[in-house]
N, C-alpha and C positions, 0 to 999 in steps of 0.2 A: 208591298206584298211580296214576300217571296216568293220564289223561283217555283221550288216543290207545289205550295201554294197552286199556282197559274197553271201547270199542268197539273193537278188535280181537279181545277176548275173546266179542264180542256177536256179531260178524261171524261168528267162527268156531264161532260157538254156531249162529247157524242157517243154518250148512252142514252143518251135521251135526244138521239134524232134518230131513233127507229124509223118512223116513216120516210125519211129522206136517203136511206137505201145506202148504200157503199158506193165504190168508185162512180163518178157520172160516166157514163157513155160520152163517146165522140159524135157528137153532132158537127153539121156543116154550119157554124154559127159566125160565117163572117161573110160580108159583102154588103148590096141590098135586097137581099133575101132571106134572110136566116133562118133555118130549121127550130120551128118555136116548136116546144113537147109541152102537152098538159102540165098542168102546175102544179108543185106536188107540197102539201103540209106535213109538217114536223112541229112538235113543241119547239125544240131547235135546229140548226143546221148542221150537217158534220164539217166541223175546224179542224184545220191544219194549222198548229203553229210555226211561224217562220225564226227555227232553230239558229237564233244568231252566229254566227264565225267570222274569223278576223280574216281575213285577205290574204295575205302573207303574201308571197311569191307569186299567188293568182292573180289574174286579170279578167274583165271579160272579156266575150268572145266576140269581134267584129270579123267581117266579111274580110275573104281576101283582097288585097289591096289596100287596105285600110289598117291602121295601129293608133291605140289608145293608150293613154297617160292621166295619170292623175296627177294635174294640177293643182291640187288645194286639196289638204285633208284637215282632220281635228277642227272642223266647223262645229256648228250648233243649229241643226236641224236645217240644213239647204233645202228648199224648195222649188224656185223659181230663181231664172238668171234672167238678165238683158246683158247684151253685148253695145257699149256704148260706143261713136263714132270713132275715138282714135284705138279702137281694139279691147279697151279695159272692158271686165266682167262686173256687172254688179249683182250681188247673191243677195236673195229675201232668207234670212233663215227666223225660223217659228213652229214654236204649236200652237196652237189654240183652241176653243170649245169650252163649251161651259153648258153643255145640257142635261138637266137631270136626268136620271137611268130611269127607265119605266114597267122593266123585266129582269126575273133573275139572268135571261140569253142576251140582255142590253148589259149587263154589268160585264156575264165572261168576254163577252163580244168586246167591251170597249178596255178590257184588259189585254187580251191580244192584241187589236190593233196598236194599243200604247209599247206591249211588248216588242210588236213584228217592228216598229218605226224604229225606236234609240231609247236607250235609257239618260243622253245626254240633258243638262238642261236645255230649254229653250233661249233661241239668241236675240228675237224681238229685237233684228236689229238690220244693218244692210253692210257688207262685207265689200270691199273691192279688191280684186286683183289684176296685177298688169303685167305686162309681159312688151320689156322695156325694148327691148333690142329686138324681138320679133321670134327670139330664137325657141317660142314653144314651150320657155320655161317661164311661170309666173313668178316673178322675184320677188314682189310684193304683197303682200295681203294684208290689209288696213280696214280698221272700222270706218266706215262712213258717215253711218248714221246709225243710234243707238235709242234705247227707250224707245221703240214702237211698239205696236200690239196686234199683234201675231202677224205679223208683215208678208203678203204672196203675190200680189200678182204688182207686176213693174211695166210702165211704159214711159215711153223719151217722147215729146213735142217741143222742137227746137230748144230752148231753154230750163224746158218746165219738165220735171220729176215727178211722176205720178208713180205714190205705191198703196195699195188697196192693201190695209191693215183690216183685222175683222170687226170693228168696228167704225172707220172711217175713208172714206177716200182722201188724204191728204197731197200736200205737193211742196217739193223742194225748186227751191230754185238751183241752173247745173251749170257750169261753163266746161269745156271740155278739158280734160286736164287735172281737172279737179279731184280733190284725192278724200274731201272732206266735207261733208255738209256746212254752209256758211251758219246756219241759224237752225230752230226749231221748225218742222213743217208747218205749214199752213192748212188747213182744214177745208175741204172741198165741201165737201156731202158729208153726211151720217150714212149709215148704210147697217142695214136690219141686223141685229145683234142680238137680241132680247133669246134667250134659250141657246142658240145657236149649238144645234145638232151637227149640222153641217157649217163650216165656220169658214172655209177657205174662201176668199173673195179674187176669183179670176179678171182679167183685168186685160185693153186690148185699148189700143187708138184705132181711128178709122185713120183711112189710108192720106185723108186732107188734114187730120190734127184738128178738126172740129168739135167731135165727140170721142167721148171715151163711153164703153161698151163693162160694163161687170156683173160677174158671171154671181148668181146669189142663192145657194143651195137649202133645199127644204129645211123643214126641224123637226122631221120624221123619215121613218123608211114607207110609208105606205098611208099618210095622217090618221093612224092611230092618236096622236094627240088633239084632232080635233084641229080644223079648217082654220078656226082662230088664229091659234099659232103660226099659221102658212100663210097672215097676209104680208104680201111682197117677197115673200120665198118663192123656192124652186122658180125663179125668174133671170132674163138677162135685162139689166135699165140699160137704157142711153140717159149718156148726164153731158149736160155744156160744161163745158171745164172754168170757162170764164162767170159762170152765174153760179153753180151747184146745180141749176135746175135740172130735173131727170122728169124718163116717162118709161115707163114696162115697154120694153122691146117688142119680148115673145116670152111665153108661158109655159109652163107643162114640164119643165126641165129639170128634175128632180135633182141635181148636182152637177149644175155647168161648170167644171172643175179649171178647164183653160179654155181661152180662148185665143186666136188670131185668126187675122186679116189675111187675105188669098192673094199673092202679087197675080198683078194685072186685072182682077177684076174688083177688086174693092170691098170682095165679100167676105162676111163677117163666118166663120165658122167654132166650132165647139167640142170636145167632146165632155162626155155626161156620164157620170156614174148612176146606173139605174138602180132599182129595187132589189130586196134581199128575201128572204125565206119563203119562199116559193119553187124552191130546188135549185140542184145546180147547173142547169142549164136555163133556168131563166134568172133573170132579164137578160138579155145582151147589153153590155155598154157599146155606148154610139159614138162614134165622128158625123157631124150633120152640119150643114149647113144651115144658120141662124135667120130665118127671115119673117119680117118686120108684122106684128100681129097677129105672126102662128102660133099653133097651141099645141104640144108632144106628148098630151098625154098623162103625166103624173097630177095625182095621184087615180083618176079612172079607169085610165086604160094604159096600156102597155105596146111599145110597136105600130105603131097607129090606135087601131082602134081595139083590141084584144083587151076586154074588160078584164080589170082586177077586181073578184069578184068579193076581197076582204074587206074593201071601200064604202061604208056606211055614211049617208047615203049616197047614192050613186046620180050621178047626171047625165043621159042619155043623150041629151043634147050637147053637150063637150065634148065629150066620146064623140058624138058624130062631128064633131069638127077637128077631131085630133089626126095630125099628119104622121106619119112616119120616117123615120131619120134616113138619111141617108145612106150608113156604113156599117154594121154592124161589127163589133171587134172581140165579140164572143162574153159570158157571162163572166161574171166578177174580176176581170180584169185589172179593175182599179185604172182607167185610165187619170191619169192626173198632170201630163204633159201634151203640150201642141206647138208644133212650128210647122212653117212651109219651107222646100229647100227652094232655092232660088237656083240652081243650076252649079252651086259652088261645089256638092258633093260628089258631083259627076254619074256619068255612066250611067246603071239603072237608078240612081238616087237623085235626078235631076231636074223631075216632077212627081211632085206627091207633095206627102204630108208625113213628118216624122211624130210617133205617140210615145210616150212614154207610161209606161203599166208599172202601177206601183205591185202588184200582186193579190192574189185573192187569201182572205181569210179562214173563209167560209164553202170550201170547197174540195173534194178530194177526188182526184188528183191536183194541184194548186194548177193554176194558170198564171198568169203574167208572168211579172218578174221578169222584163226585158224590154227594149225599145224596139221599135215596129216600126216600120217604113211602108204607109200605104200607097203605091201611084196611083197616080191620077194622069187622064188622056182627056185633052178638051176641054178643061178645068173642071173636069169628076172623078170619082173614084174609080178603079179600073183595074181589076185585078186582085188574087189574095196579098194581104198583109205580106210581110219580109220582116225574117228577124235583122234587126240592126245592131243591137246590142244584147246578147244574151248572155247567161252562166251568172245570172246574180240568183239565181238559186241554184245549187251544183245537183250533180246525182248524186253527192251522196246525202240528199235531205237538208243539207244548211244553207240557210240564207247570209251569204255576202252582201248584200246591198239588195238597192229597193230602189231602182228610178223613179223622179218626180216630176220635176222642168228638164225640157227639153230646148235649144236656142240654137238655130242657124248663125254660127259668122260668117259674114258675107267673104271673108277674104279665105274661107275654105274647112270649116271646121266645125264640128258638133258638138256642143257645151252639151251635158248632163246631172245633175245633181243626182245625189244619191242620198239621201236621208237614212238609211241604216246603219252604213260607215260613216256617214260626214263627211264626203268626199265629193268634188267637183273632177269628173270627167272630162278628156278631149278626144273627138273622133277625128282624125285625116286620115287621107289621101297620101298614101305612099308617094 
């Protein structure tokens, strides 16, 4: 579709979100508290498109003390890194989805988001880069592994290569050093595909390499499609990596987009893309804490127990058992990254959690569009967010970049993906 096209669909997208009013108000919408406002209907929501620009000469914006490099450009679609033991990167890059449209606001909607991301092909593949001498510069950049399907979340257990494609959990065998997949993956699990609305499969080891943890997002905003379609969605499984056997973790999580593990205490965390046309200040997307039989809520309620009142029929008894998240990181965010720092970033970045926000669609004034540093004290959250990486949308209205995956290197650095440029980021420490 052309250009002219998509902004003509953007135009007439918000002319027809009269009820959802002009700029959103500043709400206190981060912590474990957030300022929920009545929920407000529109035929549709007012979109911002995220007017693409090339980089040139720009960077983003990190904290003083700190300077960023682009390591790896002219990708195809980065999403997710892992940092493997002798230093090397390995990049998921992908699109994927395959859900039919079920509203004229489902078509512009999933035309923007296709717009905001890249017009690159998809690389359905896994990229490595090394950086042989240490000196910061990656000299390398080599396919790995090729023909997956739509490849996101990555985890290492000694040997064994786990990448959560959107329809399988498969596994490479790795040795370190290695520059190249030896053979075709092996096939762990299947993993819910069928429609796939939401298609990204997050992906996590526990901290003993016993199980792995994947993150499996609804095939609706709200199940408007019908419960049918949502069984085993909006869930996180635990799967034995050595059988494929799996079991529903925790439920209610309407787009567990990343997940990891918390050093030192073993716990499994997430954060989650909530709900959509209900305004823009609702839903907050969340950082929470994943634990084992809880229920969050999608599609009934909302923040605990705050009924979504568009949800036909409705369950009383769910709702009364729905918890509330931990973190709150404000509405449409798009969080789609998660790491914990280990102490290598220093200073105030030494405990916490770093996010990464891909940006809002659906919102005016746009929010994300930048990485976030939340601390944490006593292994909780603790304190507002911290921009870490910002300026991927500029003031003057264009979007440079779009963070994805986010990845702690233990030996001092901050991997980033950027799926609007195709570029792999590095944050240090001056």
């Amino acid at each position: 579709m052309k250009r002219t096209n998509i902004l003509a669909l953007a135009v007439a997208a918000g002319l027809l979100a009269g009820c959802s009013g002009g700029d959103a108000p500043e709400l206190d919408q981060y912590g474990p508290n957030p300022e929920l406002p009545e929920p407000s209907r529109g035929f549709l929501p007012n979109m911002t498109i995220a007017e693409p620009a090339e980089w040139g000469d720009r960077r983003p914006t990190v904290p003083e003390g700190y300077t960023i490099t682009a390591i790896a450009t002219d990708l195809l679609i980065p999403r997710q890194t892992l940092v493997l033991p002798n230093g090397d990167i390995l990049v998921a890059e992908g699109r994927g989805g395959n859900a039919p449209k079920l509203k004229p606001k489902d078509v512009i909607a999933g035309i923007i988001k296709a717009q905001g991301n890249t017009k690159v092909q998809s690389g359905n593949r896994l990229t490595l880069l090394r950086d042989a001498d240490g000196d910061g510069t990656y000299e390398l950049k080599t396919v790995f592994a090729e023909n997956l399907n739509a490849p996101y979340g990555l985890a290492l257990v000694g040997n064994a290569l786990y990448v959560a494609n959107q329809d399988a959990l498969v596994r490479f065998d790795y040795s370190v050093g290695q520059t190249q997949a030896a053979g075709a993956p092996v096939k762990v699990t299947d993993l819910p595909s069928e429609i796939n609305h939401h298609w990204t499969k997050a992906l996590a080891a526990s901290a003993d390499g016993s199980r792995l943890y994947v993150g499996i997002g609804s095939n609706s905003n709200a199940s408007e499609r019908g419960m049918t379609v949502e069984a085993n969605r909006a869930v996180v499984w635990e799967i034995d990596p050595a059988t494929g056997m799996h079991r529903t973790y925790a439920t209610g999580l309407r787009n567990p987009t990343a997940l990891a593990i918390q050093p030192g205490t073993g716990q499994l965390w997430a954060v989650v893309n909530e709900r959509d046309e209900i305004g823009p200040n609702l839903v907050p997307d969340y950082l929470t804490s994943v634990r084992e039989g809880a229920f969050y809520g999608w599609p009934y309620s909302y923040w605990g127990q705050n009924v979504d009142e568009r949800v036909r029929p409705q369950d009383p008894e769910k709702v009364a058992s729905a918890i509330a998240p931990d973190y709150a990181l404000g509405s449409h965010v798009a969080a789609l990254g998660l790491d914990f720092s280990d102490g290598a970033m220093g200073g105030r970045f030494a405990e916490g959690a770093f996010i990464g926000e891909h940006g809002s669609w659906n919102r005016a004034p746009p929010v994300g569009y930048k990485v976030v540093f939340v601390p944490f004290r006593n292994g909780r959250p603790a304190g507002d967010p911290i921009d870490f990486v910002s300026g991927f949308r500029g003031e003057d209205g264009k979007t440079r970049g779009r963070p994805v995956g986010v990845t702690v290197d233990p030996r001092g650095a901050l991997i980033v993906a950027d799926d609007l440029s195709n570029t792999i980021w590095r944050v240090v420490p001056e």
